[in-house]
Phi, psi and omega in degrees: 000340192271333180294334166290315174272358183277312175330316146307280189142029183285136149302135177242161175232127193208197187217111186310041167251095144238321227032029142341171154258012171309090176246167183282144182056083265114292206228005190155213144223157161243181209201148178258140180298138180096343152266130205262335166281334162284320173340299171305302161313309179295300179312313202267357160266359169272318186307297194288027190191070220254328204278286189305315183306302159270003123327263185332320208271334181269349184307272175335329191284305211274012168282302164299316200271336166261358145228038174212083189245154210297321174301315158304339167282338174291284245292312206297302183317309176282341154312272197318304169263023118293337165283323191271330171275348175274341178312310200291351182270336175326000000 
């Protein structure tokens, strides 16, 4: 999902359990899970900041679409079980 919304163009807030490429003030903020005070912050600094949020939010957008675009994930998928059948004909 996070790839899905950087794509969109979301600021994102999230929690490095995404295992994402999400870094803070980068790509949004993240926050450690189970706090409710950071949480609160990362909102009320996306509220309180609409110009960075939507910089960042178009950053993400051109990010996602010139490089994790659907073909490159087939070529990468298909390198790998090509590499693993050729390892296995050894």
């Amino acid at each position: 999902m996070v790839f899905e919304a950087m794509a969109a163009g979301c600021y994102l807030i999230t929690t490095p359990n995404t295992g994402s490429i999400v870094k803070d003030g980068v790509h949004g903020k993240v926050v450690d899970p189970g706090d409710p005070g950071q949480l609160q912050s990362a909102i009320e600094h996306a509220l309180n900041n609409p110009e960075e949020v939507n910089a960042i939010g178009l950053n993400n957008a051109a990010l996602v679409a010139k490089n994790f675009r659907q073909s490159d994930y087939k070529n990468k998928v298909l390198a790998v079980y090509e590499k693993v059948l050729a390892d296995k004909a050894c």
